[in-house]
C-alpha positions in Angstrom: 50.1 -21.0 98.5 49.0 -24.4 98.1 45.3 -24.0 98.4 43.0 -21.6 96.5 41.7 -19.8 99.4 38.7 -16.9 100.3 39.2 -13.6 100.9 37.1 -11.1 102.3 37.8 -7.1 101.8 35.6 -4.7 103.2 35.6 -1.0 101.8 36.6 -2.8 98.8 34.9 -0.5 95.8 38.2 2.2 95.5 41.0 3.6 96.8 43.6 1.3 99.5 40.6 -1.1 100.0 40.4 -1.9 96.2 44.0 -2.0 95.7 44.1 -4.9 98.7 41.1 -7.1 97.0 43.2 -6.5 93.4 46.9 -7.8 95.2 44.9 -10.8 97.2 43.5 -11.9 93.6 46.7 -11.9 92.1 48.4 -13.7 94.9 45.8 -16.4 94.0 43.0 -15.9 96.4 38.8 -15.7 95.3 37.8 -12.4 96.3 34.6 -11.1 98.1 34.8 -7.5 97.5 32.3 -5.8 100.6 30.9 -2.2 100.3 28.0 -0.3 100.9 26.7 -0.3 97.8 26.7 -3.6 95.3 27.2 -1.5 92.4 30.1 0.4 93.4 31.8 -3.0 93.5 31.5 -3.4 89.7 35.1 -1.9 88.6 37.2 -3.7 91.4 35.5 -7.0 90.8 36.1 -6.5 86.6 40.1 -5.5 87.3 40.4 -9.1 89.3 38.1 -11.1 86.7 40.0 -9.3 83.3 43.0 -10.6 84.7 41.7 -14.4 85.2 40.5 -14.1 88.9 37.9 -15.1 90.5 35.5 -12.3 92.8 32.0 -11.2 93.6 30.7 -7.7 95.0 28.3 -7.5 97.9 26.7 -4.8 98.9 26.8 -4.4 103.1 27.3 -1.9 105.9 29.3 -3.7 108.0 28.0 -1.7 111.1 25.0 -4.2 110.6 24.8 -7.7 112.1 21.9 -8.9 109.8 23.9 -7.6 106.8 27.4 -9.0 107.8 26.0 -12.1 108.5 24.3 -12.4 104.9 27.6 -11.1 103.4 29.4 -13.7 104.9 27.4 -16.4 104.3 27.1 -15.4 100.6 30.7 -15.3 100.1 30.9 -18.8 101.8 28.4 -20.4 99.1 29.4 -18.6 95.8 33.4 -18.6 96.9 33.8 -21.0 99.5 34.5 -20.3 102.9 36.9 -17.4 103.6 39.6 -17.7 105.7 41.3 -14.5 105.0 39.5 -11.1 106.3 40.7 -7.2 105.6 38.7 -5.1 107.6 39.4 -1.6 105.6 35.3 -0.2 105.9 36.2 3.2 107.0 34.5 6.8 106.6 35.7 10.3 107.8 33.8 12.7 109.7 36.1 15.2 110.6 35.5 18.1 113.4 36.9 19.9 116.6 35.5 18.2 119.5 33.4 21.0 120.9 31.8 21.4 116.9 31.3 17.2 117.1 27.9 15.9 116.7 26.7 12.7 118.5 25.9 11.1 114.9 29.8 11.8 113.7 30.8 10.1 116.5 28.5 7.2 116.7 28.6 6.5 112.6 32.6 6.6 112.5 33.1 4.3 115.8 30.0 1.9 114.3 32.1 1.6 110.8 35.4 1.5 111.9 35.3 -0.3 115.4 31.9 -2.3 115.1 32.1 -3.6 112.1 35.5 -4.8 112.1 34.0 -6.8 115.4 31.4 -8.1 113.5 32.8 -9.0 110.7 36.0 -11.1 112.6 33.0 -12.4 114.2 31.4 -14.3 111.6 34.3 -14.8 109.6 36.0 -16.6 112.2 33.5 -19.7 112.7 35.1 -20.5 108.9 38.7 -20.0 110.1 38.6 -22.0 113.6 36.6 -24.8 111.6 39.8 -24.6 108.9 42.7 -24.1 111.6 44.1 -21.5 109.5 43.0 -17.9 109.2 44.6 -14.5 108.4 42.9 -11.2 109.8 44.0 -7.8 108.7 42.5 -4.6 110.4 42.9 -1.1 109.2 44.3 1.4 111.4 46.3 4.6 110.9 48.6 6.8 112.2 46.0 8.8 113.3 45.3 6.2 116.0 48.3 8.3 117.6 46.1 11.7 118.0 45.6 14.2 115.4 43.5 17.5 115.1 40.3 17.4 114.3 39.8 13.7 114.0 38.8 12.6 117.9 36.2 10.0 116.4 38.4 8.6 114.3 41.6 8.6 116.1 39.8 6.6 118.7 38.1 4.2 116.5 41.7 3.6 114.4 43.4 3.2 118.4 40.6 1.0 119.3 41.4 -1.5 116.1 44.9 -1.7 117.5 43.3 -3.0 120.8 41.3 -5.3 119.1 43.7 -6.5 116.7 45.6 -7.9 119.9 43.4 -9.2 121.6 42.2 -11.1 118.6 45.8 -12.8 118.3 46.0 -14.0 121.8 42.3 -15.5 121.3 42.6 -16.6 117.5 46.2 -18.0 117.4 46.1 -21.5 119.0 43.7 -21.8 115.9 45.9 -21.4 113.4 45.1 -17.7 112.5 46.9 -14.6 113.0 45.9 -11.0 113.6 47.5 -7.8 112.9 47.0 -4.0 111.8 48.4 -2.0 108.7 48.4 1.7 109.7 48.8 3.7 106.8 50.4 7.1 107.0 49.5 9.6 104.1 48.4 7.9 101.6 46.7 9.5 97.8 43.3 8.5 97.9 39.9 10.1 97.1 38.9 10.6 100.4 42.0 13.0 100.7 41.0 15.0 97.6 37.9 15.7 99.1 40.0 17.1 102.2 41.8 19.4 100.0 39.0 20.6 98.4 37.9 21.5 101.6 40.8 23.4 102.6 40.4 24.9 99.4 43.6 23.4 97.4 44.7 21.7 94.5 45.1 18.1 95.1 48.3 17.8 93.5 49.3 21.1 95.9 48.3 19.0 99.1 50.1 15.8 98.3 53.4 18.0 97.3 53.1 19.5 101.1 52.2 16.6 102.6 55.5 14.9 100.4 57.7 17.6 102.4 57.1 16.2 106.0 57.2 12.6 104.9 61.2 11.4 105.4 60.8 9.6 102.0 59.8 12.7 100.4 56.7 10.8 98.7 53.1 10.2 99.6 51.9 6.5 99.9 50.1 5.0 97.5 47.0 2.4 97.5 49.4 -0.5 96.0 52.1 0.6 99.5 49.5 -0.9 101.8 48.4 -3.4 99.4 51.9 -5.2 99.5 52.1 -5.2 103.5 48.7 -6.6 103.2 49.6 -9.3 100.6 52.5 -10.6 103.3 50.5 -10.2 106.1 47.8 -12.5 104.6 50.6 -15.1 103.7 51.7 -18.4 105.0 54.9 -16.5 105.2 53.7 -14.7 107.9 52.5 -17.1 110.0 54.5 -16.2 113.0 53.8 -12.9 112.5 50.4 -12.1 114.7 49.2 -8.7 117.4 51.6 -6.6 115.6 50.9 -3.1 114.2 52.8 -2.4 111.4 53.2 1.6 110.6 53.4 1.8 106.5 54.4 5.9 106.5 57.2 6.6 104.8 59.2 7.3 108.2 59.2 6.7 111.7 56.1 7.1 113.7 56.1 8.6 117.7 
């Protein structure tokens, strides 16, 4: 990369989302690092700046057009303007269909779906003006149907949608578009769905391991890396493409 350029990772405080903000930094982009809460940013934004990068944490829900355009704009006069955007912002809330409640569907669609939207939105004024631009939205298997999750399978299927549409609009700009959709991967939003089921942790990853062809559960640096390409000038012809990181095949 010849440039130092601007990233912006939403979802950014833990788990895959702080991984991907850690591996942009180290490939030698500034780092924005978005989540709900400014102070949860605090020990993503010290692992880039102990290692000699440059980042800031913002505080925004995404599902917000006031606060995404604040965050934005922010980023664009502490950093510079960002050209690079990972849309990770997610949240689960898990439930049969006839058990669903209006407000798990709305606040899971506004999160995931929404604010990816909003967020390409305002982040691509900076990218068309730079004729360059790298967009990265979070999907997941689940976008293929799974039990339990209708809210969020939709929303995940939805980002593929959007992630296409997005490179046929974007790319005579310079900028590309795709989706990372992450099979089983060890984060802390799956150790609270094992303690749910009422489980060890380790126990749910080791029977999760046994149906993965790799025989391993993913890990926050797996999607990181796919990221770090995606994001590259390496991958500039790469754009509307969906790329399954699971360990195996996906139907």
């Amino acid at each position: 990369m010849s440039e130092t350029r601007v990233a912006i990772v939403t979802g950014a405080a833990r788990g895959i989302g702080a991984a991907i903000a850690r591996r942009l930094a180290a490939d030698g982009n500034h780092v924005a690092v978005l989540d709900l809460r400014e102070e949860d940013t605090a020990s993503t934004v010290a692992a880039i700046t102990d290692k000699g990068g440059k980042a800031i944490g913002i505080g925004a829900d995404v599902s917000v057009g006031p606060h995404v355009q604040a965050a934005v704009a922010r980023t664009a006069q502490e950093l510079g303007a960002p050209t690079v955007l990972v849309n990770n912002a997610g949240i689960l809330r898990d439930n049969m269909l006839f058990k669903m409640a209006d407000e798990d569907w709305d606040a899971v669609v506004a999160v995931h779906l929404r604010g990816a939207f909003l967020m390409s939105r305002e982040v691509q004024r900076h990218q068309v003006e730079a004729r360059w631009g790298r967009v990265v939205n979070l999907s997941s298997t689940s976008a293929l149907g799974n039990r339990g999750q209708a809210n969020y399978a939709a929303a995940k299927a939805g980002l593929q949608g959007f992630t296409k549409t997005l490179a046929i609009e974007l790319g005579p700009f310079g900028i590309t578009a795709n989706a990372i959709a992450p099979g089983f991967i060890a984060t802390d939003m799956l150790r609270a769905s094992a303690a749910r089921l009422g489980i060890s942790f380790e126990e749910y990853l080791g029977a999760a391991a046994q149906q993965i062809p790799v025989r391993r559960v993913g890990q926050p640096d797996d999607i990181a890396a796919a990221a770090s390409y995606l994001c590259s000038d390496e991958a500039s012809f790469v754009s509307g493409q969906v790329l399954y990181v699971a360990g195996g095949p996906q139907a």
